[in-house]
Backbone as CSV, one residue per row, in Angstrom:
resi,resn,N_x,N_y,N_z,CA_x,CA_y,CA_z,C_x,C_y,C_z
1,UNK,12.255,3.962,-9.725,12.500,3.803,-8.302,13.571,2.734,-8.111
2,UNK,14.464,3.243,-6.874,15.096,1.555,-6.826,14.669,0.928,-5.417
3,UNK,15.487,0.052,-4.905,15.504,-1.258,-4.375,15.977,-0.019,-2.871
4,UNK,14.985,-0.120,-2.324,15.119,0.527,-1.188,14.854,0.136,0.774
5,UNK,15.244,0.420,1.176,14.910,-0.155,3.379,15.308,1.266,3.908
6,UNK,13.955,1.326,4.594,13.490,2.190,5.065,13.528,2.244,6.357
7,UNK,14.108,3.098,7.581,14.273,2.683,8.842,14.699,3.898,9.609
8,UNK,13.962,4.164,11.034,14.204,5.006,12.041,14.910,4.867,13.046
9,UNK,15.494,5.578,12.828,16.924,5.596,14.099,17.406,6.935,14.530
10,UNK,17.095,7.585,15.531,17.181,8.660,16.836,16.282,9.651,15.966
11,UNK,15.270,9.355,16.037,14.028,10.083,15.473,14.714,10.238,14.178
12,UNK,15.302,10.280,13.079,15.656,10.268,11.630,14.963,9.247,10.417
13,UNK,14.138,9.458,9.637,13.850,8.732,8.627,15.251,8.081,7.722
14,UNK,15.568,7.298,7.671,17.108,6.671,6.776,16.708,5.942,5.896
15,UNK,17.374,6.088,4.761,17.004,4.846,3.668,18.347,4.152,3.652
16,UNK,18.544,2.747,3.543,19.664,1.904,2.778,19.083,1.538,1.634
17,UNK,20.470,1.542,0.869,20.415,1.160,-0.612,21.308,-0.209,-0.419
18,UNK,20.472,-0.997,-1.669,21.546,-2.376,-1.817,22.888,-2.606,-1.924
19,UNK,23.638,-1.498,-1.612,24.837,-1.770,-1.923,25.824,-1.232,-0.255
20,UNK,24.552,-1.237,0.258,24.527,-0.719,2.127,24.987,0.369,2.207
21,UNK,25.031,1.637,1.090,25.056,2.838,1.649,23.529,2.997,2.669
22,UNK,23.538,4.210,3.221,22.292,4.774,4.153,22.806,6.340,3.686
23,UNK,21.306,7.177,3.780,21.392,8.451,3.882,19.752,8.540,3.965
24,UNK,19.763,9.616,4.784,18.522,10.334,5.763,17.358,10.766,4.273
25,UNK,16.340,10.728,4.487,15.265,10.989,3.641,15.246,12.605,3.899
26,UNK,15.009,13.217,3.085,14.566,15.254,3.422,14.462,15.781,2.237
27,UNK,13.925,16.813,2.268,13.097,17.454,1.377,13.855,17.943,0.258
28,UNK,15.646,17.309,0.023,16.023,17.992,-0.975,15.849,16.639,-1.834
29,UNK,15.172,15.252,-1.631,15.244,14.353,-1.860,13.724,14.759,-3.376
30,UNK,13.671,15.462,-4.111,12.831,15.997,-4.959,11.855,15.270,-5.969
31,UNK,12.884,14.490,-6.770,12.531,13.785,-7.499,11.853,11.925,-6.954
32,UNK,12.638,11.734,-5.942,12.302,10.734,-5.360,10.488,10.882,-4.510
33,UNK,10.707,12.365,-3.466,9.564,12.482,-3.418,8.270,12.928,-4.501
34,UNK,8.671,13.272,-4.965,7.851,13.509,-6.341,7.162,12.171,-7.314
35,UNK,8.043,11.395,-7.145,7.511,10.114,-7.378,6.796,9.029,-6.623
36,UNK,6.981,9.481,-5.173,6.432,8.999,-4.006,4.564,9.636,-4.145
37,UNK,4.973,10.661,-4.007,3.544,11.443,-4.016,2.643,10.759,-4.960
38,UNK,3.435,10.907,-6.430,2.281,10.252,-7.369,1.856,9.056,-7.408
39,UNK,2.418,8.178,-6.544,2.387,6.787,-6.194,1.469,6.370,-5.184
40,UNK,1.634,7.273,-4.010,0.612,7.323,-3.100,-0.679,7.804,-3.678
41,UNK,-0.692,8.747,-4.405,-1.777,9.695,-4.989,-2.612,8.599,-5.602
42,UNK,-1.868,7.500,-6.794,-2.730,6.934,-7.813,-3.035,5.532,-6.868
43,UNK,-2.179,4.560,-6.246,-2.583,3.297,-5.718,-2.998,3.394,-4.236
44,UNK,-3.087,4.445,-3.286,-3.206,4.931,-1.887,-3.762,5.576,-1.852
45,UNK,-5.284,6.172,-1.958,-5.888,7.499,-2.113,-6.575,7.819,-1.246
46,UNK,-7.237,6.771,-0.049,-6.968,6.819,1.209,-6.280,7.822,2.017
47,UNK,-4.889,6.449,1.394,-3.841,7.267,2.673,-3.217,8.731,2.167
48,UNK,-3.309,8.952,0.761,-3.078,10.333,0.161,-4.389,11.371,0.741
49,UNK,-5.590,11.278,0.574,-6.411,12.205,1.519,-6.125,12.498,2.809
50,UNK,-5.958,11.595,3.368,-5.325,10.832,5.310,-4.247,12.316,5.202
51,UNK,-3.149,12.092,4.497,-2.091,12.283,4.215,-1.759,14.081,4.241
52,UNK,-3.133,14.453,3.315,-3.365,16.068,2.849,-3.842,16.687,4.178
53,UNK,-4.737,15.833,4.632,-5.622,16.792,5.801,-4.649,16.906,6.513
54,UNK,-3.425,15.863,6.862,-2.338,15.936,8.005,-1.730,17.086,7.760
55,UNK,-1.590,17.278,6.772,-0.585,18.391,6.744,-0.646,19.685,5.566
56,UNK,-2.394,19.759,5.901,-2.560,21.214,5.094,-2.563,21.942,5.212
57,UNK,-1.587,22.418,6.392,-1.176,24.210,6.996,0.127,23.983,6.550
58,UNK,1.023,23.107,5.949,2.021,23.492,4.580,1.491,23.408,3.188
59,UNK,0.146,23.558,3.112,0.568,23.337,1.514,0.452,24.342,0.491
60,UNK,0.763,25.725,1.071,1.105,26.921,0.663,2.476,26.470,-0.043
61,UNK,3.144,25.810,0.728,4.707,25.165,0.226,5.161,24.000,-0.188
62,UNK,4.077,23.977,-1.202,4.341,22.586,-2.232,5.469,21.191,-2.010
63,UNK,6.427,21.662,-1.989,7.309,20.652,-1.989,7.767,20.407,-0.598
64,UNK,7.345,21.040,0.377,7.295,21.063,2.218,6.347,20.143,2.011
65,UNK,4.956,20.539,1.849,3.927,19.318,2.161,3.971,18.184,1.376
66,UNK,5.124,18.432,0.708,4.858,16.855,-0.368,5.734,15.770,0.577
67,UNK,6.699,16.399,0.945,7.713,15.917,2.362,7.911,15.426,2.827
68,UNK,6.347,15.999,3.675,5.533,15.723,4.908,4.920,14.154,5.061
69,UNK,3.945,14.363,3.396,3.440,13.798,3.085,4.226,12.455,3.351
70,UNK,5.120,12.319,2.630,5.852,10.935,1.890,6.391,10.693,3.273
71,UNK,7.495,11.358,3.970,7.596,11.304,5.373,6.977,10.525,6.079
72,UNK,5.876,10.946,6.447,4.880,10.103,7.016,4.298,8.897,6.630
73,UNK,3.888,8.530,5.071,3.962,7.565,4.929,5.308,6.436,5.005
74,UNK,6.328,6.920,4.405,7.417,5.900,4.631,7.720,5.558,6.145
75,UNK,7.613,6.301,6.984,7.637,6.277,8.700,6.357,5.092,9.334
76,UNK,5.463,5.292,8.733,4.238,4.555,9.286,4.198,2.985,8.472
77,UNK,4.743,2.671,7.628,4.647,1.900,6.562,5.829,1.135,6.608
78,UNK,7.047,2.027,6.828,8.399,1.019,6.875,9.215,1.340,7.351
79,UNK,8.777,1.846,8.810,10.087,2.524,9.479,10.827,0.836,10.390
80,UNK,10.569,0.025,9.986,11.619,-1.205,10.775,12.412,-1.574,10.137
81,UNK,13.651,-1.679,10.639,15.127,-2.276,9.987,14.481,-4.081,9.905
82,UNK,14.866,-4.679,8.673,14.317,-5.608,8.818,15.173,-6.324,7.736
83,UNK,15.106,-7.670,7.407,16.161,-8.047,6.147,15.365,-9.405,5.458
84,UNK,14.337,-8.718,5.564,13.328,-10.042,5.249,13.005,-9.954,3.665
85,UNK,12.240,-8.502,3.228,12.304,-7.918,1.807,12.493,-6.361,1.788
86,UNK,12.705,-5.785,1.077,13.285,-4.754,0.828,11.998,-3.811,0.785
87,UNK,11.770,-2.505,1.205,10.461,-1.947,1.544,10.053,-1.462,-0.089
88,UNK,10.371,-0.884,-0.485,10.426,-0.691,-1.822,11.098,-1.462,-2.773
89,UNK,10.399,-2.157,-3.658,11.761,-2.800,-4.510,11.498,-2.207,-6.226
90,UNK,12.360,-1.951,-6.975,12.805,-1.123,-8.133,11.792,-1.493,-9.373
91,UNK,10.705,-2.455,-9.159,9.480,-2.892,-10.002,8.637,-1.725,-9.403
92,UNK,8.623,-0.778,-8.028,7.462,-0.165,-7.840,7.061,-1.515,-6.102
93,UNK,7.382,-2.457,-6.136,5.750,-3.377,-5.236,6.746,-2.500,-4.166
94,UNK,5.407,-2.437,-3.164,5.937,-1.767,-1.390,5.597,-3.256,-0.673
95,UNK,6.369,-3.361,-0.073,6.282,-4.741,1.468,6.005,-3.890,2.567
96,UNK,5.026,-3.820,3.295,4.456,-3.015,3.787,4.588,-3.832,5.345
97,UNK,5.045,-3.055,6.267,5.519,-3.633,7.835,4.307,-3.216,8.556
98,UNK,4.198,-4.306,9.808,3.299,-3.770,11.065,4.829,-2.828,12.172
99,UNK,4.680,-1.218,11.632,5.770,-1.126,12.261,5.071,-0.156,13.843
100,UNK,6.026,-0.792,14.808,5.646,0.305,15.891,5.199,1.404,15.938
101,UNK,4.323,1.779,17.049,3.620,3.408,16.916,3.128,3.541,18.168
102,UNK,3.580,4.667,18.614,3.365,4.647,20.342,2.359,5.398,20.277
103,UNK,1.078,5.175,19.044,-0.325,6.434,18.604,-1.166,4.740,18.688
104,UNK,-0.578,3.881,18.361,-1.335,2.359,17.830,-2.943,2.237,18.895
105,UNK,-3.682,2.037,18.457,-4.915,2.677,18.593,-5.378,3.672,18.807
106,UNK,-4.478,4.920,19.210,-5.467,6.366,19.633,-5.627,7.154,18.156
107,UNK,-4.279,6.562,17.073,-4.079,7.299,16.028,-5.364,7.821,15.208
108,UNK,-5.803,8.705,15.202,-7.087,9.133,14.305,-6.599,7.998,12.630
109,UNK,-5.850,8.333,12.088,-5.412,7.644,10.635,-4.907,6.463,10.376
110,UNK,-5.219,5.680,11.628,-4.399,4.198,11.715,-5.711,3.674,10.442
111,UNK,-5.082,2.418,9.829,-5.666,1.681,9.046,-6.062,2.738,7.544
112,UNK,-5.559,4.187,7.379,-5.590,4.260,6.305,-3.759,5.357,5.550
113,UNK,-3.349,5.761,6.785,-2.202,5.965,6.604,-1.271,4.359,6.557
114,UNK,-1.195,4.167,8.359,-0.174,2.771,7.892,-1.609,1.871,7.488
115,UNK,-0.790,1.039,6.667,-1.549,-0.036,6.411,-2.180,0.174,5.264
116,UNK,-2.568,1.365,4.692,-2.700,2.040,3.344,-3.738,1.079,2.799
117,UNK,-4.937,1.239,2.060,-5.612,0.305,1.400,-5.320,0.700,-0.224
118,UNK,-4.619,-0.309,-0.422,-4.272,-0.363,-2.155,-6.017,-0.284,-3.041
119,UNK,-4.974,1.090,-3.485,-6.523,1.157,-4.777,-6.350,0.076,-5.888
120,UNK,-7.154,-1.114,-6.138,-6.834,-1.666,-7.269,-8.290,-2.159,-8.224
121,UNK,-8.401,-0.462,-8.328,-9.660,-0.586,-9.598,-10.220,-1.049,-9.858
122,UNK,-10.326,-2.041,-8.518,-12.201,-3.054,-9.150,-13.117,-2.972,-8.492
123,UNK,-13.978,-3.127,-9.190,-15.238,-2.542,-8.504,-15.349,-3.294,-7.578
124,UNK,-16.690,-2.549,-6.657,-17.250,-2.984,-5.168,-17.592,-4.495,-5.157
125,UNK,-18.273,-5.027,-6.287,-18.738,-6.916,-6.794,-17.559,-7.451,-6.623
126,UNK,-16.978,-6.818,-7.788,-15.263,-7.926,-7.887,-14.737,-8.202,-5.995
127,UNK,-14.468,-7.010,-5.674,-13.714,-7.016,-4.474,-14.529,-7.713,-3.285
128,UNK,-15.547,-7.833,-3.317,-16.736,-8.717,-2.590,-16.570,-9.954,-2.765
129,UNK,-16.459,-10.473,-4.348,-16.013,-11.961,-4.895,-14.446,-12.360,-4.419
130,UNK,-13.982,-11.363,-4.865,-12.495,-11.426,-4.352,-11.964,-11.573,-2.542
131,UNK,-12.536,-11.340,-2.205,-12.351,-11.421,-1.292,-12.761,-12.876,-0.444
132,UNK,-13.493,-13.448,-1.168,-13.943,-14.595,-0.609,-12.932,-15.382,-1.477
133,UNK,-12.839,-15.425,-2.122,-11.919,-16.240,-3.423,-10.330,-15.918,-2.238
134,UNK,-9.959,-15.098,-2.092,-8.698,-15.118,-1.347,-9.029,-15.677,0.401
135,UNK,-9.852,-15.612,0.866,-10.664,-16.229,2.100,-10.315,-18.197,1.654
136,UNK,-10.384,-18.612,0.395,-10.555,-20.175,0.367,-11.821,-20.601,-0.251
137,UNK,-12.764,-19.738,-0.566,-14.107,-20.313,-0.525,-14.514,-20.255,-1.985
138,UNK,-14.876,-21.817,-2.390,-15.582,-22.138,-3.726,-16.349,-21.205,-4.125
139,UNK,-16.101,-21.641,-5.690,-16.927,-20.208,-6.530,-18.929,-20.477,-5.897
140,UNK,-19.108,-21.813,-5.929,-20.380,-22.324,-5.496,-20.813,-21.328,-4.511
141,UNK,-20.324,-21.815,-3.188,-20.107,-20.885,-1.965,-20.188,-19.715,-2.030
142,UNK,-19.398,-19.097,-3.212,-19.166,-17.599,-3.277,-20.912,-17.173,-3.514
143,UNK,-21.230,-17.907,-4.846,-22.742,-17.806,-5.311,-23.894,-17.653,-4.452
144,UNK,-23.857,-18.382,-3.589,-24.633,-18.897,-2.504,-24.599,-17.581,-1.374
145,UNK,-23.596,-17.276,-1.142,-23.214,-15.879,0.173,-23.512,-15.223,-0.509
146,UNK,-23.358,-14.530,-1.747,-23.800,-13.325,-2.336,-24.726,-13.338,-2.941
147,UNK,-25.802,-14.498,-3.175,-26.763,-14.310,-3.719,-26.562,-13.956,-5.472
148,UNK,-25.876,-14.497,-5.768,-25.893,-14.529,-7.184,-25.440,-15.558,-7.957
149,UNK,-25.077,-15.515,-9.565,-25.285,-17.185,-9.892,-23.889,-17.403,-10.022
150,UNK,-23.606,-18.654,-9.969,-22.301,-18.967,-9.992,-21.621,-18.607,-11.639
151,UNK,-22.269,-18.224,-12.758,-21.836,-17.911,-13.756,-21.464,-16.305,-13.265
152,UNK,-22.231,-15.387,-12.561,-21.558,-14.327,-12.383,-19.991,-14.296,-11.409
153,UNK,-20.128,-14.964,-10.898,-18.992,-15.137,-9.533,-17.688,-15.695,-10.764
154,UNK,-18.070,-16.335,-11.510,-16.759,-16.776,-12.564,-16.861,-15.724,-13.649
155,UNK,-17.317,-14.577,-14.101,-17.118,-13.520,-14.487,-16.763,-12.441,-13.931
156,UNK,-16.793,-12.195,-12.908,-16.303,-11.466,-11.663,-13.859,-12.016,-11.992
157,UNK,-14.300,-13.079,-11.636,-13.218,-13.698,-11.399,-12.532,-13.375,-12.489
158,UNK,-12.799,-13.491,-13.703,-12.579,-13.472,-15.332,-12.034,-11.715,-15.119
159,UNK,-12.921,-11.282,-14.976,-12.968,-9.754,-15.132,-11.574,-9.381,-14.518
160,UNK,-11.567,-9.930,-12.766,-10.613,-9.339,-12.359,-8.958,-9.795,-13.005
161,UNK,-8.977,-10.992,-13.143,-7.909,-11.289,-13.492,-7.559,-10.915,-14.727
162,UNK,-8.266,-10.012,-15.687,-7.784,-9.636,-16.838,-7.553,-8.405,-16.421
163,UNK,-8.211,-7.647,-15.497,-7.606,-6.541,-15.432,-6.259,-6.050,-14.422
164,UNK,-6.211,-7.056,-13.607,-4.351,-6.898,-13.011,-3.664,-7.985,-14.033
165,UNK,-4.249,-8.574,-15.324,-2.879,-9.270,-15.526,-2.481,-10.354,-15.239
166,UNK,-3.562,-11.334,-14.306,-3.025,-12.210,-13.851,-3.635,-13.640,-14.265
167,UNK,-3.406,-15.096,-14.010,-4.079,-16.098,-14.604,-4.462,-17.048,-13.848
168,UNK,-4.626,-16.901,-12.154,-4.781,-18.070,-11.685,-4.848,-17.643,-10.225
169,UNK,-5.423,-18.218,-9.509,-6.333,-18.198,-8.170,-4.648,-17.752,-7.105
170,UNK,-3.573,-18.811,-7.669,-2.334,-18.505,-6.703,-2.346,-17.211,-6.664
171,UNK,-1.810,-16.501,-7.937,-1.079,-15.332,-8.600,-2.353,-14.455,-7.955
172,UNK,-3.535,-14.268,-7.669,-3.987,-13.032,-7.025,-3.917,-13.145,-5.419
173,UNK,-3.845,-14.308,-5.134,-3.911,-14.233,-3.553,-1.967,-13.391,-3.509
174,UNK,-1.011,-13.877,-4.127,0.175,-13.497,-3.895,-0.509,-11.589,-4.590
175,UNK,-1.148,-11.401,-5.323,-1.283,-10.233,-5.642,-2.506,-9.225,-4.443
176,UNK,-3.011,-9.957,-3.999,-3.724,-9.328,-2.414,-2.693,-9.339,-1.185
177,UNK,-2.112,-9.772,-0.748,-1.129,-10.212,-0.036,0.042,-8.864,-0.165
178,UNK,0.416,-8.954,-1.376,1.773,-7.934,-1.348,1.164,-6.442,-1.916
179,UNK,-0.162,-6.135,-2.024,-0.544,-4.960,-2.421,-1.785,-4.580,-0.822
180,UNK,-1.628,-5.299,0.063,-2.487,-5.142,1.370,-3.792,-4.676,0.916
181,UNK,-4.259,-5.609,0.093,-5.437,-5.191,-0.383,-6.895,-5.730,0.130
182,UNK,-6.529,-6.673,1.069,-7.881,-6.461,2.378,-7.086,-6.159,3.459
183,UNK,-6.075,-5.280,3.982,-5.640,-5.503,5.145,-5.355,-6.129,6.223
184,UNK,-5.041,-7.610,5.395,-4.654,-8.130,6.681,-3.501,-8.397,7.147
């Protein structure tokens, strides 16, 4: 993938590239959507279900509803011109916008199309611990609210951070944060 900004202008989906070309997103865009899909599919599965039901009177036509699909997510997710970070950047991470929506509360799929909840493979405990751990709150504390011992709450912690990779209380809050992984 590369380094991509994503943005709507007279109803048109547009991408700029870093080098400030722009050209319109559409369905001959193949390989790009194709990689979109599986992306949404494996870390968005949410917003990939969200995504199918929207538009399963194309999916007789595979690469129409894949389209659709990606369409809609890149529209709901990063349709604002913005120059803050780049919506996609060429590692894969998405910077994910609160972008306008004249649906913003009636939308049946708000909070799992935009706003997408990142799948990140830990179980229901971890993400319970985790979540307080990115909240501010001592492992003690953590023990105490969940009713369990503070040796589990630092195995929890252990667990998760070996399995994204990471080594330290900063590095997952920056890793909840840029993967919208409590939505906030």
């Amino acid at each position: 993938m590369e380094d991509m900004e994503f943005y709507m202008a007279d109803g048109e989906l547009l991408c700029q590239y870093p080098d400030g070309s722009v050209k319109p997103v559409t369905d001959s865009d193949t390989d790009f959507i194709r990689e979109m899909v599986a992306t949404i599919r494996e870390w968005y599965p949410g917003a990939y279900n969200a995504l199918s039901e929207c538009y399963s009177r194309s999916v007789n036509n595979v690469p129409y509803f894949h389209y659709l699909m990606v369409r809609r997510f890149l529209k709901c997710n990063f349709g604002n011109l913005d120059h803050t970070a780049l919506d996609i950047q060429r590692t894969g991470k998405f910077n994910f916008e609160k972008v306008h929506c004249p649906l913003r509360g009636e939308c049946r799929y708000e909070g799992e199309i935009c706003g997408a909840k990142f799948n990140s493979r830990l179980s229901a405990a971890e993400v319970r611990v985790m979540r307080l751990v990115y909240d501010g709150i001592s492992n003690d504390e953590i023990a105490e609210r969940l009713y369990i011992s503070p040796h589990t709450v630092k195995n929890h912690i252990k667990s998760v951070y070996l399995k994204l990779g990471i080594h330290e209380k900063s590095e997952f809050i920056q890793y909840a944060h840029n993967n919208n992984l409590f939505n906030d």
